[in-house]
Every structure is written in C-alpha cells, then in structure tokens.
C-alpha positions in Angstrom: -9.7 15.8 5.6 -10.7 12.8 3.6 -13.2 10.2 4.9 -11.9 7.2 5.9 -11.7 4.4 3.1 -12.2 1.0 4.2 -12.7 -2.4 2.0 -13.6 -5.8 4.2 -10.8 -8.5 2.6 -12.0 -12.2 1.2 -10.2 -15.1 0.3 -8.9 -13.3 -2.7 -8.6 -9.5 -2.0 -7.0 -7.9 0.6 -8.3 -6.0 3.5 -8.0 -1.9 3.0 -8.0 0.5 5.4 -7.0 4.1 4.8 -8.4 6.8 7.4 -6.5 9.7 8.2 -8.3 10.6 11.1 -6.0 8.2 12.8 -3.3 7.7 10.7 -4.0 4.0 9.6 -3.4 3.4 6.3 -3.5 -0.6 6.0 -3.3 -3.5 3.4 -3.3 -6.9 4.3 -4.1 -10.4 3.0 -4.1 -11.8 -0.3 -4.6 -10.1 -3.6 -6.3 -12.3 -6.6 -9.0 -10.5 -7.7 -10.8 -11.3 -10.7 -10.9 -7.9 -11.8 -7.7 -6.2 -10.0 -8.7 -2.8 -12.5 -11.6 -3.1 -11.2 -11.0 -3.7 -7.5 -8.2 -1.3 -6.8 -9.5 2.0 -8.9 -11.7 3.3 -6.0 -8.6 2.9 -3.9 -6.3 4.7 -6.1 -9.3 7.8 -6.9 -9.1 8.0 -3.1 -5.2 8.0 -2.7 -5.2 10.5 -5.3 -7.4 13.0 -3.6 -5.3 12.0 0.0 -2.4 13.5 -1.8 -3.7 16.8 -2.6 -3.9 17.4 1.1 -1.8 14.6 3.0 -1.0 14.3 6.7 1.8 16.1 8.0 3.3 12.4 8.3 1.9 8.9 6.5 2.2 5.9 7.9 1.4 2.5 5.3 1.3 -0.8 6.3 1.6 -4.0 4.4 1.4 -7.3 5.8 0.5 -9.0 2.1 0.2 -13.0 1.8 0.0 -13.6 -1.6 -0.4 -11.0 -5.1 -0.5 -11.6 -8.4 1.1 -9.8 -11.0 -1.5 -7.4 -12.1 -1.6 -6.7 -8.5 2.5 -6.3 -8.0 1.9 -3.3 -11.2 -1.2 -1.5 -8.8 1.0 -1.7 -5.8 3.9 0.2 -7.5 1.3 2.9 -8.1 0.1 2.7 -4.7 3.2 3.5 -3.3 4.0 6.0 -6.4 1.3 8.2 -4.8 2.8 7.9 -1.3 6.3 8.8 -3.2 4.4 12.4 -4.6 3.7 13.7 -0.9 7.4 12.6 0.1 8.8 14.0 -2.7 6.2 17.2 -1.7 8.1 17.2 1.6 5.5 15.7 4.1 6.9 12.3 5.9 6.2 9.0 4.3 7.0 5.4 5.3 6.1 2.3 3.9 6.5 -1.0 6.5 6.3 -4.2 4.4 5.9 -7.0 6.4 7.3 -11.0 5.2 7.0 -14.2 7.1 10.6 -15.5 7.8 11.3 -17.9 4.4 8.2 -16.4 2.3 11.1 -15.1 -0.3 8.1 -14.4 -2.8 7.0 -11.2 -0.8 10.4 -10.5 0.7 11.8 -9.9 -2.6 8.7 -8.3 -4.1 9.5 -5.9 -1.0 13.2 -5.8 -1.8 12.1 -4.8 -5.5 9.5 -1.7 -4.4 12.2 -0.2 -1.9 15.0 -0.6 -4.9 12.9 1.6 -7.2 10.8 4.3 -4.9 12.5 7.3 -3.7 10.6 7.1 -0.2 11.7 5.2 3.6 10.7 1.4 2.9 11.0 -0.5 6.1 11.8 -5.0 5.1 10.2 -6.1 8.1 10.3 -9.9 8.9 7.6 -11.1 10.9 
C-alpha cells in the first residue's frame, strides 16, 4: 500500500490529502498556484502509482473554492486516474461539493460528471 500523500493548503493551493490507509482521499480550498505543472505533478506521480494497486473501493472528496483554468485541465486528469481503476472494476466515487449559488464550481462539477465514465456525486453544501 502506498504512503499516505499529504500537501498543507495556502491562500492559493489547495489542501491534499490522499492516504489509503484510511480511505481519505481529500482536496479542498482554492487552487491558484503560480506554477499549477509544478504543484500538482507529485500528486499526479502518486495517483499514478495508487492505480496500479487501488483500494477495493475509493472514496474522493472535493470541497474546491476557487480554480483556475490550468487547474480545471489537472483536475480532469485527476479524476481520469480515478476513472482507470473504475473502468478496472474496483469502486470509485467522486463527491464534489458547491456552496448554494457558487454556479462557478457547480457547473465546473456539472461539466466533470458530463464527461467521466465514473459515480460523480453534485453535492450542495
């Protein structure tokens, strides 16, 4: 089983939490880094690896403020790594969590669950 991977957020990137040892797989905050490329690759070598040997079932949470646009294109690969062990057979859902009127992330949301093939919860907070 993979460590687990964890990244403390700041004003302008999120929090990260991925640890299988307790099925917690977590992003949350905002998402403006200077360098998303640069922020987001050790996060997506480590989701790679996860898939190779996933969890029976994977759980992902997002509770997102704010993204920008480079961001929005890493989250769709995100989530097109959680979409390779669903498609493998193991259980995958994705919660996306909006504030009531925030239609920025509630459509965002609307426009990841249109295109993945995997359960994608809208969630209104």
């Amino acid at each position: 089983m993979l460590n687990k991977f964890e990244i403390q957020g700041t004003r302008d990137t999120p929090e990260i939490i991925f640890n299988p040892g307790n099925n917690q797989f977590e992003i949350k905050g905002n998402s403006l880094p200077e360098d998303t490329n640069k922020f987001y690759i050790p996060i997506l070598e480590w989701l790679d690896n996860y898939v190779l040997n996933p969890l029976e079932e994977t759980k992902v949470i997002c509770k997102l403020e704010y993204f920008n646009s480079s961001t929005a294109k890493v989250l769709y690969e995100i989530f097109f790594g959680f979409q390779k062990i669903h498609s493998a057979g193991k259980k995958v859902q994705i919660d996306w969590y909006y504030d009531a009127g925030d239609t920025f992330i509630e459509d965002k949301g609307t426009e990841y669950k249109s295109i993945l093939d995997l359960p994608f919860n809208l969630i209104e907070k």
